[in-house]
Structure formats: C-alpha cells, structure tokens
RODO-2510 file (C-alpha; in nm, 4 decimals, decimal comma):
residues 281
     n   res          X          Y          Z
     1     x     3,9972     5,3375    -0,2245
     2     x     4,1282     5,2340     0,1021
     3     x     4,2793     4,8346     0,0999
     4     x     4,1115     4,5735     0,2858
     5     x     4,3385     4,4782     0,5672
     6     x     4,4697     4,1986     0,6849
     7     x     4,1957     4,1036     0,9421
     8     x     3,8730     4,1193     0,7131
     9     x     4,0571     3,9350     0,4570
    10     x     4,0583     3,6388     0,7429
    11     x     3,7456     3,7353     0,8552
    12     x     3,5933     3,7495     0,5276
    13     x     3,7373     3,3727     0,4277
    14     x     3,6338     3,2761     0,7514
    15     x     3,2801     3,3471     0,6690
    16     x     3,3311     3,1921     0,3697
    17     x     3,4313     2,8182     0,4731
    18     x     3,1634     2,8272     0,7370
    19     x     2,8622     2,9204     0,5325
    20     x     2,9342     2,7526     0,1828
    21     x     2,9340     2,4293     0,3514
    22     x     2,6559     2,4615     0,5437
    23     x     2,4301     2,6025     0,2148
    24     x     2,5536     2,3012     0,0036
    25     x     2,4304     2,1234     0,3471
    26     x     2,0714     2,2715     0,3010
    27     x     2,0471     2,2093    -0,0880
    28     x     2,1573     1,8416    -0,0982
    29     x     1,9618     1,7104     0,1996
    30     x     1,6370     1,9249     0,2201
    31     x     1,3506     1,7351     0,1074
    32     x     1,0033     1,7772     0,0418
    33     x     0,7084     1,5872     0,0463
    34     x     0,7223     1,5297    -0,3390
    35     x     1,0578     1,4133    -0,3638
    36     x     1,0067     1,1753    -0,0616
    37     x     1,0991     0,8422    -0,0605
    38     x     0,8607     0,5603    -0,1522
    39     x     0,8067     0,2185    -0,0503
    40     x     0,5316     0,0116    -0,2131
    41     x     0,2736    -0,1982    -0,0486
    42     x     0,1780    -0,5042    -0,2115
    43     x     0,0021    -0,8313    -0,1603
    44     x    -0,3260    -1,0328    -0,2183
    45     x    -0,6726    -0,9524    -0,0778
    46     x    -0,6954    -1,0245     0,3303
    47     x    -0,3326    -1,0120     0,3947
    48     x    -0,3378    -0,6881     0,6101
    49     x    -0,2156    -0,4190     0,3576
    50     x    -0,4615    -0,1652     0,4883
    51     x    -0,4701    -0,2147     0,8489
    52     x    -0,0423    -0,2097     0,8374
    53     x    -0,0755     0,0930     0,6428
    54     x    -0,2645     0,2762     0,8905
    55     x    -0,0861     0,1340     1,1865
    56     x     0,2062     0,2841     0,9892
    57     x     0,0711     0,5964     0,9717
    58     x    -0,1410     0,6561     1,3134
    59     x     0,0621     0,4138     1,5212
    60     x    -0,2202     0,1942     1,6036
    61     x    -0,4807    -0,0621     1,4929
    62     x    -0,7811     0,0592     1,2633
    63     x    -1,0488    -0,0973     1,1130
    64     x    -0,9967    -0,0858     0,7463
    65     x    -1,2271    -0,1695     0,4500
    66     x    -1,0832    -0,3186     0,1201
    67     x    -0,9016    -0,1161    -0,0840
    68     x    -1,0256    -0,0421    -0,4245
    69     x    -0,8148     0,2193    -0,5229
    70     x    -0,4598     0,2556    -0,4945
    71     x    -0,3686     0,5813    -0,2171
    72     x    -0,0414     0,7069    -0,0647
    73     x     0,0400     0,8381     0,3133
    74     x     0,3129     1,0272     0,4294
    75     x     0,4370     0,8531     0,7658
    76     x     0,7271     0,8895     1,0098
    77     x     0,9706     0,6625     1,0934
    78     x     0,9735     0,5711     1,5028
    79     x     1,2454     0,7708     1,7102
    80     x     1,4218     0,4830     1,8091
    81     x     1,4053     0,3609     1,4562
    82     x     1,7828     0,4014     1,2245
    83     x     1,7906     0,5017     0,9270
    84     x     2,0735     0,3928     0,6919
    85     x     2,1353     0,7240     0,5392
    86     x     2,2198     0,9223     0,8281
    87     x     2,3885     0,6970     0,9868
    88     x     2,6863     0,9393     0,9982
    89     x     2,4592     1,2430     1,0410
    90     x     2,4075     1,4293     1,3794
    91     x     2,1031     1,3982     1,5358
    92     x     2,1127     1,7823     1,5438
    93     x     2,1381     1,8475     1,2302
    94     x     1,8043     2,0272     1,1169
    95     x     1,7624     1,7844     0,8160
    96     x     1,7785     1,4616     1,0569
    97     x     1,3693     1,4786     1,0885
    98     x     1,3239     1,5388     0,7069
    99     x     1,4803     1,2028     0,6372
   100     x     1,2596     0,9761     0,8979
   101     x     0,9659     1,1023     0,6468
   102     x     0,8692     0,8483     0,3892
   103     x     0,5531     0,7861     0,1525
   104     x     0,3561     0,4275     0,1668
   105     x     0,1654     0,3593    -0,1252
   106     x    -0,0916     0,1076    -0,0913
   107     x    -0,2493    -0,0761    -0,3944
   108     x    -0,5594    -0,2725    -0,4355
   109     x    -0,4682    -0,6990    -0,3824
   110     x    -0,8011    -0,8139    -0,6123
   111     x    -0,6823    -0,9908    -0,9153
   112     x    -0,8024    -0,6978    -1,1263
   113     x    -0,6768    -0,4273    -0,9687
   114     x    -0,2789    -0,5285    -0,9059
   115     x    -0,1848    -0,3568    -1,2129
   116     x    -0,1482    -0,0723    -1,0041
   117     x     0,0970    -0,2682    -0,8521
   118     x     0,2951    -0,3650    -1,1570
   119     x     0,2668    -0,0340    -1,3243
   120     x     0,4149     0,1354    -0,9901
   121     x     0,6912    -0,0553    -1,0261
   122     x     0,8068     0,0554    -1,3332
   123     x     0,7379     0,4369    -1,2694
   124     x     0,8416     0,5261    -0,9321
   125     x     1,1486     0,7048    -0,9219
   126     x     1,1695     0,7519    -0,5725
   127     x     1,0555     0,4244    -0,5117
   128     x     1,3349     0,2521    -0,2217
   129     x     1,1742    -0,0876    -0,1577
   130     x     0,8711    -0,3293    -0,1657
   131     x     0,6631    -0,4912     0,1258
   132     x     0,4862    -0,7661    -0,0288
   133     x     0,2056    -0,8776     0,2685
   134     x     0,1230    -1,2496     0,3175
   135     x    -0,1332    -1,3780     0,5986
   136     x     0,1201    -1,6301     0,7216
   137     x    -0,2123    -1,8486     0,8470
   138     x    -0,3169    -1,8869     0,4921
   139     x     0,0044    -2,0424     0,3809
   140     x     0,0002    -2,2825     0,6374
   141     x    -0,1583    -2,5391     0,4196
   142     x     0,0524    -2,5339     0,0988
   143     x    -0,2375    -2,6707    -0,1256
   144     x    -0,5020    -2,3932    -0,0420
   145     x    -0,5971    -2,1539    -0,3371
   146     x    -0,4702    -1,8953    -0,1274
   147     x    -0,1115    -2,0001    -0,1691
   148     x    -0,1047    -2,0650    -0,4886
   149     x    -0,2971    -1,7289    -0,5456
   150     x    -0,0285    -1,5454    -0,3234
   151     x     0,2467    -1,6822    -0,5040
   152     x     0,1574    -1,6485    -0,8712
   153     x     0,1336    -1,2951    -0,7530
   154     x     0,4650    -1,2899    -0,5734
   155     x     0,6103    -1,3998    -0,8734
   156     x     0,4632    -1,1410    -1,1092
   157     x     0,6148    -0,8933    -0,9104
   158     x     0,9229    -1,0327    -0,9403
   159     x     0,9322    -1,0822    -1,2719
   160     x     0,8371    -0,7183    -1,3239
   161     x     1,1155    -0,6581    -1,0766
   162     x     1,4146    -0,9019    -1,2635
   163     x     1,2918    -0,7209    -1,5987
   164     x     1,4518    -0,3957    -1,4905
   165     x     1,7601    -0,5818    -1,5609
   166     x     1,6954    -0,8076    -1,8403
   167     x     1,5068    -0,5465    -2,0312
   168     x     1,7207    -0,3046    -1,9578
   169     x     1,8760    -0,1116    -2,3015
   170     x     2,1677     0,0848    -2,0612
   171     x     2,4910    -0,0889    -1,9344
   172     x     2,4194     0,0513    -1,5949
   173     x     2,2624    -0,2188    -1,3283
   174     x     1,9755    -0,1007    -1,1835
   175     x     1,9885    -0,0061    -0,8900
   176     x     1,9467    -0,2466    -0,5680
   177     x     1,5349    -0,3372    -0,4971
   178     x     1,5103    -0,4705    -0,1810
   179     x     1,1774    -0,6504    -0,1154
   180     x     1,0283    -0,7358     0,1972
   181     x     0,7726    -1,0332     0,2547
   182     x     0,6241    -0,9449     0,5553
   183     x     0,4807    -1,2419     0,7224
   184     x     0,1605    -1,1003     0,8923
   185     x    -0,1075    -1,2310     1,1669
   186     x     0,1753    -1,4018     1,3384
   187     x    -0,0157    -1,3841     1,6710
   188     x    -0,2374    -1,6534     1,5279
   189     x    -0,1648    -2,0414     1,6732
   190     x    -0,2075    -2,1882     1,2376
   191     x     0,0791    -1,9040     1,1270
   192     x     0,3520    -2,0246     0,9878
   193     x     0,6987    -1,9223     1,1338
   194     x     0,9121    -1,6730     0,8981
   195     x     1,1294    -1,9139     0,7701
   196     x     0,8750    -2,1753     0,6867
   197     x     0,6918    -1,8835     0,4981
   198     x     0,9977    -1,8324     0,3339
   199     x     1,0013    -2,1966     0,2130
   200     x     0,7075    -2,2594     0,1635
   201     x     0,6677    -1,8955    -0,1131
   202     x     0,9807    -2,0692    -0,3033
   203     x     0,8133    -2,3941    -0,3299
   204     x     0,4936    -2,2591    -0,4338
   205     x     0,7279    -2,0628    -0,6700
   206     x     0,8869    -2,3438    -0,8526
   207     x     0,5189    -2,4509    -0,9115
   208     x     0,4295    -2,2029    -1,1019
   209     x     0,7508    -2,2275    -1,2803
   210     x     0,6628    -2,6043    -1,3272
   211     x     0,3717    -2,4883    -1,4815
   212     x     0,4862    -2,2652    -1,6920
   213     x     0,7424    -2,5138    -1,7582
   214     x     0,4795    -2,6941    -1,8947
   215     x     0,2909    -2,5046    -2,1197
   216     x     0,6012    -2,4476    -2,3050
   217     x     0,6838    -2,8314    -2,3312
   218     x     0,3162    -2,8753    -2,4934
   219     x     0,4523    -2,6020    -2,7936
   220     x     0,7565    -2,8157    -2,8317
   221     x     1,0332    -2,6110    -2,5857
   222     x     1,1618    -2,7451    -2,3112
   223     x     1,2878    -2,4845    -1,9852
   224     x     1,6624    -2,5985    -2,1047
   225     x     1,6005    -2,4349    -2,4972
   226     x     1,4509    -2,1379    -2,4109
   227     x     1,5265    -1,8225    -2,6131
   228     x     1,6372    -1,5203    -2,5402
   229     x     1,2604    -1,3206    -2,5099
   230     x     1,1425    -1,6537    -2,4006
   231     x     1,4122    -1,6483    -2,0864
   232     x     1,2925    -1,2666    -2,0357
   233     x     0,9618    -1,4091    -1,8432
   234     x     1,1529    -1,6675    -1,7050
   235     x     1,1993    -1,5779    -1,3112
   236     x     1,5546    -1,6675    -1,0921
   237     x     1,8098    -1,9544    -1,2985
   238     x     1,6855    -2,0504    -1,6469
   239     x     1,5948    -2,4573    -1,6093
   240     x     1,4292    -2,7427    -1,4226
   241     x     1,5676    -2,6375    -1,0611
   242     x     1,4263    -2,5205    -0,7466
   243     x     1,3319    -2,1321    -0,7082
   244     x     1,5023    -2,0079    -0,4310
   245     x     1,5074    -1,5862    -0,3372
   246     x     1,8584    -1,5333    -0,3663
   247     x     1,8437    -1,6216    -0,7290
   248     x     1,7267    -1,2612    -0,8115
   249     x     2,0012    -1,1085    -0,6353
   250     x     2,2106    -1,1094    -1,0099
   251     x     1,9436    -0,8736    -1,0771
   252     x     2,0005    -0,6379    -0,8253
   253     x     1,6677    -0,7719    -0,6488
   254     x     1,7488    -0,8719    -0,2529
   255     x     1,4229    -1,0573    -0,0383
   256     x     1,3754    -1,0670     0,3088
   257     x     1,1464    -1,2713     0,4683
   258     x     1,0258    -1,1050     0,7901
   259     x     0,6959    -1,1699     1,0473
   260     x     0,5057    -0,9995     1,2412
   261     x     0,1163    -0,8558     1,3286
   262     x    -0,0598    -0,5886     1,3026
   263     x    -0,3551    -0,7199     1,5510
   264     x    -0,3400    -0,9044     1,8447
   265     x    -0,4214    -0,9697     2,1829
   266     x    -0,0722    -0,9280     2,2733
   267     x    -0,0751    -0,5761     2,0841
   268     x     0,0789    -0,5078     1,7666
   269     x     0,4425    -0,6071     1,6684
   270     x     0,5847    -0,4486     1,3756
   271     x     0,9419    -0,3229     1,4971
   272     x     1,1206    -0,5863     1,2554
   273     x     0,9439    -0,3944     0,9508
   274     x     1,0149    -0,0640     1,0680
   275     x     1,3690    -0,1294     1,1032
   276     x     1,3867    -0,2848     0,7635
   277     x     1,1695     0,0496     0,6180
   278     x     1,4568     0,2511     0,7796
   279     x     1,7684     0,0315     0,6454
   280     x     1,6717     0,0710     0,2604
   281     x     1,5960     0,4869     0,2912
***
C-alpha cells in the first residue's frame, strides 16, 4: 500500500482545521424554536400587555381583547436592533438571524390568573428577562387603587424573583434576571415621566412593606427580629428603610425603568424596549 505523500498529508490537515471549526460553529449556535430564548410579559389588567405583544410580533398596533389565558409568540428582533450575544459575531455568519429570534410569553394581569406569572418564573429555563407593563397614567396619582394594585403585584414578582437566591439549596448564584418596567401610554398628557414611575413603584413598594411590616408587629415581631423563613418573604434590605430597585441586585435581580407607547397619535415608540430585549439575549 502506496504512502500518502507529503501534499495530501497538508491537504488533508488543511481540511481538517477548516471544517472542525466551522461544525463545532453549527452545533453550539444553531437554535430552534424550542430552545429559543424567553422573555416574560407581566403586569396588571389595562397596562398594554397584549397590544405590546402584538406590536412585537406584527410591528404595528392591534386591537387586542383581555387576555385570559397565558400564550407565547415567536418574534424577531428589528434589523437595526443589537443583540448582546453576537456582538463579536459577523453579520454573515448564517446563525446571525437565528439569534434575533426570541419567544414572548404573555400572561393574564387579573388577580386570579397571575399565577401563571409566578409559576413561569420558576420553570422557564430559557427564560432571559422580565417586562413588567405599567400604564404610566394610572400611577400618576399615587393613592389610586391602581397603584397600589400594580405594586403589590410588582412586588410579588420580585419576591418570587429574590427567592431564587434565598431559597436556593446550591452555592451557585443564580444567574442575572434582568427586569424591565416598561412605562407604557407615555403619549398621554397625565403619564408620568420614567423616572417618576420609577419613584413612585419604590414608594408604593415600601408601603406594602409597611404593611406587611405591620401585620407582623400585631403577632409580636418587629421588621428588625425577623427570622430566617420570616426574612425569606421579606423583599430588598431586611428593616424599617425605604425600598429602592437596586436592593435586589445582591440577588442577582437588576430593574430598569424604561417608557414608552404602544398607541399614539404620534405613532408607536418602543425602540428603548427593543434595545433592552436585545441587550439581555
């Protein structure tokens, strides 16, 4: 049997270092619709889950009846749109459309249906961030029912968010949450600014704590004394203090407070949330 010579050795290693690269390419960045990634749409009833959901998906305003039921679209990112992991990828690389694909899952905002919300949470494996949807109109008057409704539910989410970490039975940190508070119906005159929605959420926030604050001072504990499955349900720094956002970062849990509209008679503007969508896949 004749030797192999000397060029189809090179040839043959040439082959090699071009192809094995490329094939471990394919199999770590090909992606299919059930492995997608997953960002979770939350918030009370009227904030504009549905309509932002569909603007996501069809790229313009629909009318949209309440959801009941908890459903999930597949959506593309815009073209101009980054996206933080391919940041060092080549737009010609085959697999650079794969990852502008990403699944929204919308869940019901009545009281008795957000523990689709909660429960998502917990199981999504894929899941790479949360949009939490005020009406930023509502909150302009901090002692409506609608603000104190929006934030009792803000902070159950949260909660269910922190308890990844304080539940936790591994020594691994969970991984990093981000959460977006998108400010909708900005277009209206009575909205309140992003940062005053910001505010106003954490204020709200401390309220409930107050409250719960409370209840526990009529059975004889005070916020300073709790115990350790008593400081479980205990959101952001254990005590009498204000709530701010940045308290849940020890657990791995970063908010954003963002605005914008899905309606409008100045059009839609949503580019702030689809630039945060693409900076957390």
């Amino acid at each position: 049997m004749p030797e192999p010579t000397t060029t189809t050795l090179i040839i043959v290693s040439v082959l090699l270092v071009i192809t094995i690269p490329l094939l471990l390419h394919l199999v770590i960045y090909s992606t299919t619709s059930d492995t997608l990634p997953t960002i979770l749409l939350i918030g009370p009833n009227g904030a504009g889950k549905t309509a932002l959901v569909t603007f996501l998906e069809r790229g313009r305003p629909t009318p949209t009846r309440t959801s009941q039921t908890p459903h999930t679209v597949e959506v593309s990112l815009p073209v101009k749109t980054p996206v933080a992991s391919s940041r060092f990828r080549s737009p010609n690389d085959p697999t650079w459309e794969v990852t502008k694909r990403l699944l929204i899952r919308d869940t019901p905002g009545h009281g008795k249906l957000r523990h689709y919300a909660i429960d998502a949470i917990s199981d999504s494996q894929s899941l790479h961030g949360i949009i939490f949807v005020v009406d930023a109109a509502d909150l302009s008057s901090q002692a409506s029912e609608g603000t104190r409704q929006t934030a009792q539910y803000l902070h159950d989410v949260l909660l269910q968010l922190q308890k990844r970490a304080t539940d936790s039975k591994s020594s691994k940190a969970p991984k990093w949450m981000p959460v977006l508070i998108a400010a909708n119906k900005l277009d209206l005159f009575t909205a309140l600014p992003a940062p005053l929605v910001k505010s106003t959420l954490e204020s709200e926030i401390t309220q409930v704590r107050k409250a719960l604050s409370a209840g526990l001072l009529d059975s004889g504990v005070g916020a300073k004394d709790l115990d350790d499955a008593q400081e479980q349900d205990w959101l952001g720094e254990v005590g009498d203090g204000t709530f701010e956002f940045s308290q849940l970062e020890e657990f791995n849990v970063q908010v954003k407070v963002l605005g914008g509209n899905v309606t409008g008679v100045d059009g839609s503007d949503v580019k702030q949330w689809w630039d945060w969508i693409g900076s957390v896949l």
